[in-house]
ROVEXTOR-908909 format. One record per residue (C-alpha): residue in three letters; x, y negated, z negated. Coordinates in steps of 0.25 Angstrom, whole numbers, plus 5000, padded with zeros to 4 digits. Each point is the difference from the previous one (the first is absolute). Layout:
  type    xx    yy    zz
   Ala     X     Y     Z
...
//
This chain:
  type    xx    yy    zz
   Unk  5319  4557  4737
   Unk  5010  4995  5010
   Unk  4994  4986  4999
   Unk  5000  5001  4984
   Unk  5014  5002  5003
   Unk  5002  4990  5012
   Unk  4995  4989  4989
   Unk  5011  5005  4990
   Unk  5010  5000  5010
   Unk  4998  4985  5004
   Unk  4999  4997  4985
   Unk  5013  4990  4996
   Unk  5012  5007  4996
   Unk  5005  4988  4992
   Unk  4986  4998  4993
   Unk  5001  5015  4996
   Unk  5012  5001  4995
   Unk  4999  4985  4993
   Unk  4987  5007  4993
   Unk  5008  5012  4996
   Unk  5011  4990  4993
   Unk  4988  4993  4993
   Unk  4995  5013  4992
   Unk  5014  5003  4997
   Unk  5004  4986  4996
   Unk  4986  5000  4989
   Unk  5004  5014  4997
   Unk  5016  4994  4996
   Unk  4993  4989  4994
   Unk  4992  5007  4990
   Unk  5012  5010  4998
   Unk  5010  4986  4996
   Unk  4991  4996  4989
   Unk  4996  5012  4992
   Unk  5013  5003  4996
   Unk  5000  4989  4989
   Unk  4986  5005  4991
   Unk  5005  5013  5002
   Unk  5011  4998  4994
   Unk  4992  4994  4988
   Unk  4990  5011  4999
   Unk  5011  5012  5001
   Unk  5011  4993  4993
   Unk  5015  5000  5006
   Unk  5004  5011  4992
   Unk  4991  5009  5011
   Unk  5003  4994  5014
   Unk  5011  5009  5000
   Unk  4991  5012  5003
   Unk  4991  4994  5008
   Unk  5013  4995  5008
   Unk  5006  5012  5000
   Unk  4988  5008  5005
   Unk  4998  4992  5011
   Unk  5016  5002  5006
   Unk  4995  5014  5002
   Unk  4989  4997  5005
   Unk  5002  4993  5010
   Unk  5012  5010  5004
   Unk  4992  5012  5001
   Unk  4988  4993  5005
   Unk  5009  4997  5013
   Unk  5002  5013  5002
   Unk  4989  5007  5000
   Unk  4994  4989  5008
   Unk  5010  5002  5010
   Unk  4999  4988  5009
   Unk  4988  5005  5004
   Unk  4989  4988  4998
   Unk  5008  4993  5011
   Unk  5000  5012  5008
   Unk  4986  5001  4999
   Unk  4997  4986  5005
   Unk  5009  5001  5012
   Unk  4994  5015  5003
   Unk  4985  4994  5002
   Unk  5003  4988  5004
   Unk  5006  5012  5012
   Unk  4989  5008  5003
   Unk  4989  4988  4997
   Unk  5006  4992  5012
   Unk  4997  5015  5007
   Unk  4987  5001  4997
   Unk  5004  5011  4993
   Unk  4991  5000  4988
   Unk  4999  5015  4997
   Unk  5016  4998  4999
   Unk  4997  4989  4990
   Unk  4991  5007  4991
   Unk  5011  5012  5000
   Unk  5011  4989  4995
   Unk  4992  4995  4988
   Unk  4997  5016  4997
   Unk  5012  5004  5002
   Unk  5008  4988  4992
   Unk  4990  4999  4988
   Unk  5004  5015  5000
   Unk  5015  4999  5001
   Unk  4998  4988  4987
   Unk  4992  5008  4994
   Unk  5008  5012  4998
   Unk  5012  4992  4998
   Unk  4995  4990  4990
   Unk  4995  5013  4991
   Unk  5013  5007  5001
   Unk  5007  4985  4995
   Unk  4989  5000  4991
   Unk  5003  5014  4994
   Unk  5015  4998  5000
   Unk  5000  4986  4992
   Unk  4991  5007  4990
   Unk  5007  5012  4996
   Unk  5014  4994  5002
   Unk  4997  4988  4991
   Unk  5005  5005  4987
   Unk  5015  5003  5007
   Unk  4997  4986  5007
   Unk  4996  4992  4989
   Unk  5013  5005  4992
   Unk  5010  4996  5012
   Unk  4992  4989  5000
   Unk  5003  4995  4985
   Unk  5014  5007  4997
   Unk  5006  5008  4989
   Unk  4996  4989  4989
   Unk  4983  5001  5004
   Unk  4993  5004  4988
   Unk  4989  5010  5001
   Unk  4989  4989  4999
   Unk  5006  4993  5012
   Unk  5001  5013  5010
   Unk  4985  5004  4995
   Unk  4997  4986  5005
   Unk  5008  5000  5013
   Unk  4994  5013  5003
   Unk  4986  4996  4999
   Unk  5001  4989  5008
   Unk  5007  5007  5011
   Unk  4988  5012  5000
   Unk  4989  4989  5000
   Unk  5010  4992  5012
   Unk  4998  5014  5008
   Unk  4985  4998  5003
   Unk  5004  4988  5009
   Unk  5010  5010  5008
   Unk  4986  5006  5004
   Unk  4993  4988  5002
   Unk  5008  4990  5006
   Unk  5004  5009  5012
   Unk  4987  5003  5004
   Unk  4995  4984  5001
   Unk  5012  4999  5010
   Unk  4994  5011  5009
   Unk  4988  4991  5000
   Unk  5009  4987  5001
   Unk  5008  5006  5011
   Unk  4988  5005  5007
   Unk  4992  4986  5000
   Unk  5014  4991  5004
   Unk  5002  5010  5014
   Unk  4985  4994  5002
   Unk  5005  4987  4998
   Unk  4990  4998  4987
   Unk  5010  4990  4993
   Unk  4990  4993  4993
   Unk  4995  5013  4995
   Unk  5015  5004  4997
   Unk  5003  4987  4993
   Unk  4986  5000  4993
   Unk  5003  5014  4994
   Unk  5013  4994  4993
   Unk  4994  4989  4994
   Unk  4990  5009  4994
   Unk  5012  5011  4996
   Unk  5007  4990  4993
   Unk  4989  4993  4994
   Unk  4993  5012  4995
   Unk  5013  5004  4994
   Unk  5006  4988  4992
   Unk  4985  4997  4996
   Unk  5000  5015  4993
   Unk  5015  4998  4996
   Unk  4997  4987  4992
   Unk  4985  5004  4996
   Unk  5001  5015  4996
   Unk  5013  4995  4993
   Unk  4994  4989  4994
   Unk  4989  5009  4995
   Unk  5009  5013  4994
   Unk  5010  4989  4993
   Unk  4990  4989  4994
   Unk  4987  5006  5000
   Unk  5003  5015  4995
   Unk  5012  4996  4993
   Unk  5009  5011  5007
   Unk  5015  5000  5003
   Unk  5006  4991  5007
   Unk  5006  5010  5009
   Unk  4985  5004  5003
   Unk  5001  4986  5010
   Unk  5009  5007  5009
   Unk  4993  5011  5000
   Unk  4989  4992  5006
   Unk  5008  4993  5008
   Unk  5006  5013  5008
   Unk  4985  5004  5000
   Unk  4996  4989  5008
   Unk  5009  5004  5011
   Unk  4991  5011  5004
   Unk  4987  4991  4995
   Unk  5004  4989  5012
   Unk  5003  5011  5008
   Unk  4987  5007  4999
   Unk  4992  4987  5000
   Unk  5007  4998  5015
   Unk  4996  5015  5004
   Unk  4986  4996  4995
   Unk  5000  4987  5011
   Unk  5004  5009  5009
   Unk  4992  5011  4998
   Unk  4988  4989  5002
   Unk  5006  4996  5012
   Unk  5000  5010  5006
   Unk  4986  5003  5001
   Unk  4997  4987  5009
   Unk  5012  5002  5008
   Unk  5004  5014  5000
   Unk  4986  5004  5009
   Unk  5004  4994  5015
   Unk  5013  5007  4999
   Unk  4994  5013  4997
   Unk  4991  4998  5011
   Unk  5009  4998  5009
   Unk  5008  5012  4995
   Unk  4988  5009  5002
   Unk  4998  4991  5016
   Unk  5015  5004  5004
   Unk  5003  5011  5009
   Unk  5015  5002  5000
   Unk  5005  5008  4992
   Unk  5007  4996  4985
   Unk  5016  4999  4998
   Unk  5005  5012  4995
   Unk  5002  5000  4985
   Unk  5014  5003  5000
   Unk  5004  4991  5010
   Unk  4994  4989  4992
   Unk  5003  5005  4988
   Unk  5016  4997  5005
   Unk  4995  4987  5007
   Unk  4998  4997  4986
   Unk  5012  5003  4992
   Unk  5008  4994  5013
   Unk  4994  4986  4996
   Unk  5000  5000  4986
   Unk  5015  5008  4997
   Unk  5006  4989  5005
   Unk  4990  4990  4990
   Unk  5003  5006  4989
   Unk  5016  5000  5001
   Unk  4999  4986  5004
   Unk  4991  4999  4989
   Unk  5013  5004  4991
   Unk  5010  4992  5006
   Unk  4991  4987  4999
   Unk  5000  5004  4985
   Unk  5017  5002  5001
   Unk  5003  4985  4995
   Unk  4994  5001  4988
   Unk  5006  5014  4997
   Unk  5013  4994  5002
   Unk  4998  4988  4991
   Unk  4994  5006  4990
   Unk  5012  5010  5002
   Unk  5012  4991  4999
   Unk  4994  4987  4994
   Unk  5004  4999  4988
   Unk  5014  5009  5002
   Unk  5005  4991  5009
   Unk  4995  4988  4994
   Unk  5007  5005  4986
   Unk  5012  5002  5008
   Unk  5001  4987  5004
   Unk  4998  4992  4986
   Unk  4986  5000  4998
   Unk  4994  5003  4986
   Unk  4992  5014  5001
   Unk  4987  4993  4993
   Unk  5001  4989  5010
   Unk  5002  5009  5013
   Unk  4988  5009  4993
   Unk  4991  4986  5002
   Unk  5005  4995  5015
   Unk  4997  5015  5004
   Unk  4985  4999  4994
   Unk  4999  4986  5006
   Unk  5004  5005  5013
   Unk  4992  5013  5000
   Unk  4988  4996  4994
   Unk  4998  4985  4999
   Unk  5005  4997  5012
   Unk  4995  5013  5008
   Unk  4985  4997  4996
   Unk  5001  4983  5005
   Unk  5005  5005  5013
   Unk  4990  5012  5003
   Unk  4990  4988  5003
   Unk  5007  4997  5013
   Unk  5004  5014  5003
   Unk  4985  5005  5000
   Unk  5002  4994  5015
   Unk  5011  5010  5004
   Unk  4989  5012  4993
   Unk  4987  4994  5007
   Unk  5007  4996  5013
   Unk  5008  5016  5000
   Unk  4986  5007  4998
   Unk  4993  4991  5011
   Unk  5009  5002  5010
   Unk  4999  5014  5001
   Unk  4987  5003  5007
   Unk  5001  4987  5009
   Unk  5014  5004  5006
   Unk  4998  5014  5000
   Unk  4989  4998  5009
   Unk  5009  4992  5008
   Unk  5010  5009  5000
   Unk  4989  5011  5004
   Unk  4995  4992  5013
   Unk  5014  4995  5004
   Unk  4996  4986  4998
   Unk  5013  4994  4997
   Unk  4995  4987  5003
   Unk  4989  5002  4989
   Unk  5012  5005  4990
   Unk  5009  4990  5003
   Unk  4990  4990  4996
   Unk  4994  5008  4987
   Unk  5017  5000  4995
   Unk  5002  4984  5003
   Unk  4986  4997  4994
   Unk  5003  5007  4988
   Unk  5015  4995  4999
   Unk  4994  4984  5000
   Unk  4989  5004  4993
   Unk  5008  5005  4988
   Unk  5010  4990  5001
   Unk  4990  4986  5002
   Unk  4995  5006  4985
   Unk  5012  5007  4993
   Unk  5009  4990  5003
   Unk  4994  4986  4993
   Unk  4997  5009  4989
   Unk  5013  5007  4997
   Unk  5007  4985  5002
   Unk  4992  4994  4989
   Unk  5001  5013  4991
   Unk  5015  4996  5001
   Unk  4998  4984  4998
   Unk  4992  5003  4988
   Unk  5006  5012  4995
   Unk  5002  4994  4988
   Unk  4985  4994  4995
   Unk  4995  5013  5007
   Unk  5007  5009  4992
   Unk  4997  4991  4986
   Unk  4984  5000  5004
   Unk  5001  5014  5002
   Unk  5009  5005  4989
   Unk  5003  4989  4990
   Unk  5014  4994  4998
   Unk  5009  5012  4995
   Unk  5013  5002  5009
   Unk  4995  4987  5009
   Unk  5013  4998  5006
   Unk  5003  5014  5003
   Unk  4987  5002  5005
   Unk  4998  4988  5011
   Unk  5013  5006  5007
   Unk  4995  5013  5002
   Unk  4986  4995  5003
   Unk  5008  4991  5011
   Unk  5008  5012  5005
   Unk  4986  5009  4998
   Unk  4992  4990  5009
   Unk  5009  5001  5013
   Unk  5002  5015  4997
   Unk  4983  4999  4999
   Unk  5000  4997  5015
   Unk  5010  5011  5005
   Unk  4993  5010  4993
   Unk  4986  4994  5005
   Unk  5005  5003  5015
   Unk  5009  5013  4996
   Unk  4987  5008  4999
   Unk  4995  4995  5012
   Unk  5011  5003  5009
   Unk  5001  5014  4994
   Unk  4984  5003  5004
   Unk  5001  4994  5012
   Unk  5014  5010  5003
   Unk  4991  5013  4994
   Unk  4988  4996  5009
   Unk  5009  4999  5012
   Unk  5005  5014  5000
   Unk  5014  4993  4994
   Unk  4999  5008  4989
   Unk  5015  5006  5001
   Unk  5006  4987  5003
   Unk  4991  4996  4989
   Unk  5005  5007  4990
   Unk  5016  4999  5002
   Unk  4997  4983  5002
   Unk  4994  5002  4984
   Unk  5012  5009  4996
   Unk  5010  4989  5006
   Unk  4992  4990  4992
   Unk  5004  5007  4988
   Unk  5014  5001  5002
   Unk  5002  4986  5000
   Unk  4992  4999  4988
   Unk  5010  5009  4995
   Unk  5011  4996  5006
   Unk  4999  4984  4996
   Unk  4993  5001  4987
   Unk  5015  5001  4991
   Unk  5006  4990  5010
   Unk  4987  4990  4998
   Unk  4997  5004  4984
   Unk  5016  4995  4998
   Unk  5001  4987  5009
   Unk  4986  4994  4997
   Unk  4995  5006  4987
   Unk  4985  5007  4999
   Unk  4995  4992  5013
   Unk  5009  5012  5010
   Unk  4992  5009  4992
   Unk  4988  4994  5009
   Unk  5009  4993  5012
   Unk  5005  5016  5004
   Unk  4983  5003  4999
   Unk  4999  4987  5010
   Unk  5012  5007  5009
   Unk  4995  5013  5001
   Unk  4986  4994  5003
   Unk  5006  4993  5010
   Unk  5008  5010  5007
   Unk  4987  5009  5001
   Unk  4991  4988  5006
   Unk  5010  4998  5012
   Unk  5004  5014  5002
   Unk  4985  5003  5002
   Unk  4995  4988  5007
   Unk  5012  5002  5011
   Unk  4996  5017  5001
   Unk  4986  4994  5002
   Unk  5004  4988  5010
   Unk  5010  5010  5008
   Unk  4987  5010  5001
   Unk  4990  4992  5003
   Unk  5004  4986  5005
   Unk  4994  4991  4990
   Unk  5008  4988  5000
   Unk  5001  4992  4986
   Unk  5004  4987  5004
   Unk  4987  4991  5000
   Unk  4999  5008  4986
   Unk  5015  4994  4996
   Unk  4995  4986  5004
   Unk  4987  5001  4993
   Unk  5009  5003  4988
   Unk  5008  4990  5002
   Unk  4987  4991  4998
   Unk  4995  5006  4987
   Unk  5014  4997  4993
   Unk  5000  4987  5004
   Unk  4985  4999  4995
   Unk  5005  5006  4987
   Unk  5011  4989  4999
   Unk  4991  4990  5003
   Unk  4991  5007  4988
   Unk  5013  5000  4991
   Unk  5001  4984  5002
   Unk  4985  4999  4995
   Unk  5005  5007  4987
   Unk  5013  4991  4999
   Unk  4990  4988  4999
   Unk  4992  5006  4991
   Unk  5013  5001  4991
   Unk  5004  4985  5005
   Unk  4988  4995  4994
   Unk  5002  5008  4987
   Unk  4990  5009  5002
   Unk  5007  5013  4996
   Unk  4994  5015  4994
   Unk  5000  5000  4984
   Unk  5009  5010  4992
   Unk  4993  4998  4989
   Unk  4984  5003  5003
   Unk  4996  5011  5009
   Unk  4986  4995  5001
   Unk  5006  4987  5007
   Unk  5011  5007  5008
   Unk  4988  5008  5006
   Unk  4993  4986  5003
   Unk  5011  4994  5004
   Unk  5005  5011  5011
   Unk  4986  5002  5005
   Unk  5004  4985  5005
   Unk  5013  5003  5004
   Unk  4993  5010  5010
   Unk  4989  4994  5004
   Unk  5010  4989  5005
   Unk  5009  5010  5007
   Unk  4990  5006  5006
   Unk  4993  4989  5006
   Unk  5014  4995  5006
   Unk  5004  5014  5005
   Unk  4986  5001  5007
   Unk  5000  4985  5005
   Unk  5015  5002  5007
   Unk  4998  5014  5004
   Unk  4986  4996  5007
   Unk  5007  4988  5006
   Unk  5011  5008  5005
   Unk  4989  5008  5006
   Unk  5003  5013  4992
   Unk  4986  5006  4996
   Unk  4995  4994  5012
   Unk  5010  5010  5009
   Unk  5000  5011  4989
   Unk  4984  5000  5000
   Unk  4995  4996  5011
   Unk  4992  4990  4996
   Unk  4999  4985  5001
   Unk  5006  4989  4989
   Unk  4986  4998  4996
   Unk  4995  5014  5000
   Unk  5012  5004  4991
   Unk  4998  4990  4989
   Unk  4985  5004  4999
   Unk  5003  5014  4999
   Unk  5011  4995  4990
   Unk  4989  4991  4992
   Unk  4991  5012  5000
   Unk  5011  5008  4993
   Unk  5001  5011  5012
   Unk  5011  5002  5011
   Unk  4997  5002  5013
   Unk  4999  5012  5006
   Unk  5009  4998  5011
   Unk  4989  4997  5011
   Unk  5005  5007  5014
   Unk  5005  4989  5010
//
């Protein structure tokens, strides 16, 4: 078993973590385009519900998770490096156990408090139809609570054993599995059995716990290839397991501290979707047009920049197992290395593609979401994209402090990142309109990244300066790609308003032009060369073939 584990230990950090990204980009892909038929088939008279629903969900769904799934990664990733399989197979008991429990009680709350829930929900003017309707799709929501938490123990379980594809694959097959039943079961009740249109929604809540169970069913399958060496290894091991309560508050130490960071990282959009439209009314806006920017920036905008920041997720769930197994063996060398590699990594890809979400905010958001509100909307998506790429690292930073024993310090840099949110979103709001609305989010991104990565420099000497340089490339590289696009407008060659099946034609050469200047510069400024590890001509073949290195070892 040790040189099953030997192999996954040599196994590319970058390449893991760059898989991990990959499910969870297909996985925000299929999510960005179902919105629309959905929409259709339930009628937006009935999204309020399904959005509704969801708000809780996701709230309680943190809580009885706990931070955990991150907890269990770091855990195994532990006691694996130990050899300590019995210790292992007691984590995944032991976690599936804690989820379990927690994700029924969550499950039993929702369902019996969604009467009194649906009625806060809805307000004083709700009729009774509407409440009845609420309600029921809160009970059926409640069946994920189970559900959902139990595919992160399995999750959890596989990412400490470095499995990303495994993990990534699992994803793709939860969110398939859930927006194919959400569109086909909905499809089905509303066209084919003539049912209420509310009956769509129901479906689509349904679907949740359908993709989850489908990803418990991979899993499950899995296991009974991959499971068998660990549990002979376990049976092979004479020392003696950890002690059940000791890891039981091994557990809870790593994911507490997830879950409130969890919450904070949330704390943006709680305070504009708190003092939005206040502040903005204050200040001359009409009420219907600060209603609109608010939906634009919250919604529009939030799901065009969840592409680059699947980065900051894949990248904050690889990281765990590599550097806690560094941290384990005392092997600062091999940490310092894992934390510059990700940083460049992150950067060589985010940066080029936040910087041409922002040249072409505009065609991007008409292709995506037609020409309504254009003006309004290629601000924000402009603001949005370079908020995209401090929110991409944010997370990252955050794993990186949790996984480092920084947890404290952690947690009071994400807390001083919320005051200056709070602190500079009237001042902003007033001088600059609804862009401070995102520029304070940009600041207290900001102020958490350096905080962090000076904790981490002063702790563990990693220096950042061949990482500033190589950034210092990649913009210029992206100014370099900016100039493709100016001649591209030069020569008259601009993004139709009119036709959305052009724009997409016409944008695709848009970005196929800046993508093959940004590589071009960046390959002769020796970029993926240094970040990689890998030759000018071994680059572009993999590049050609569609696959990034994987960060061969020097």
């Amino acid at each position: 078993m040790s040189e099953d584990r030997g192999k996954k230990v040599r196994q590319s950090f970058i390449a893991g973590s760059l898989t991990s990204s990959a499910g969870i980009f297909l996985s925000k892909a299929i999510g960005l385009f179902y919105v629309v038929p959905f929409t259709a088939i339930a009628g937006q008279e009935n999204m309020v519900f399904y959005t509704s629903a969801y708000n809780y969900y996701n709230v309680l769904l943190q809580i009885c998770s706990a931070g955990l799934p991150y907890a269990i990664a770091a855990v195994v990733a532990k006691y694996a490096n130990q050899d300590d399989w019995k210790t292992v197979l007691l984590v995944r008991k032991l976690s599936a156990g804690i989820l379990g429990v927690s994700g029924f009680l969550m499950m039993f709350f929702f369902a019996v408090f969604s009467g009194s829930l649906s009625r806060a929900s809805l307000g004083a003017g709700a009729t009774p139809l509407d409440i009845s309707q609420m309600r029921t799709t809160y009970v059926i929501l409640s069946l994920a609570l189970f559900l959902v938490p139990l595919l992160y123990s399995y999750r959890g379980f596989y990412q400490g054993l470095k499995e990303l594809k495994t993990y990534a694959a699992s994803q793709v097959i939860e969110q398939f599995g859930r927006v194919f039943s959400l569109l086909g079961l909905g499809a089905i009740a509303v066209y084919i059995l003539h049912l209420d249109r509310i009956w769509a929604v129901y479906m689509a809540v349904l679907a949740t716990s359908i993709g989850a169970g489908m990803a418990m069913i991979y899993y499950i399958r899995y296991d009974r290839t991959h499971i068998g060496p660990i549990h002979r290894a376990a049976r092979a091991q004479t020392a003696q397991t950890m002690n059940l309560k000791d890891l039981s508050m091994e557990l809870f130490a790593f994911g507490v501290p997830y879950l409130i960071a969890s919450f904070f990282g949330n704390s943006q959009a709680l305070v504009n979707t708190r003092f939005f439209i206040p502040v903005s009314t204050q200040f001359g806006m009409p009420y219907d047009t600060a209603k609109t920017l608010l939906s634009i920036i919250q919604l529009q905008c939030d799901k065009l920049t969840s592409i680059p920041q699947v980065l900051g997720i894949g990248f904050s769930a690889g990281i765990v197992p590599y550097m806690t197994i560094a941290l384990e063996n005392h092997d600062k060398k091999e940490l310092q290395k894992n934390i510059r590699e990700c940083l460049d990594t992150v950067l060589f890809i985010g940066v080029p593609v936040c910087f041409a979400m922002w040249a072409l905010a505009r065609p991007i958001y008409f292709l995506m979401y037609g020409g309504n509100n254009l003006d309004y909307a290629e601000g924000a998506l402009q603001w949005s994209s370079l908020l995209a790429l401090a929110t991409t690292i944010t997370p990252i930073c955050s794993s990186m402090m949790m996984t480092l024993h920084l947890r404290k310090e952690s947690m009071v840099y994400l807390f001083v990142g919320f005051l200056i949110k709070c602190a500079t979103f009237y001042p902003l709001m007033r001088y600059t309109g609804y862009a401070g609305a995102i520029s304070s989010s940009v600041l207290c991104s900001l102020a958490i990244i350096y905080l962090s990565l000076a904790k981490i420099s002063n702790k563990f000497d990693v220096n950042y300066m061949q990482t500033l340089r190589r950034l210092a490339k990649m913009i210029l590289c992206c100014f370099c790609m900016n100039g493709g696009f100016a001649i591209l407008k030069l020569i008259g060659f601009t993004v139709s308003e009119t036709s959305r099946g052009l724009a997409l034609v016409q944008l695709a050469v848009y970005g196929i032009v800046g993508m093959v200047i940004y590589f071009g510069t960046s390959s002769l400024m020796k970029l993926p060369q240094s970040i990689f590890h890998v030759s000018q001509r071994q680059f572009l073949l993999h590049l050609f073939r569609g696959k990034i290195p994987s960060g061969r070892r020097k």
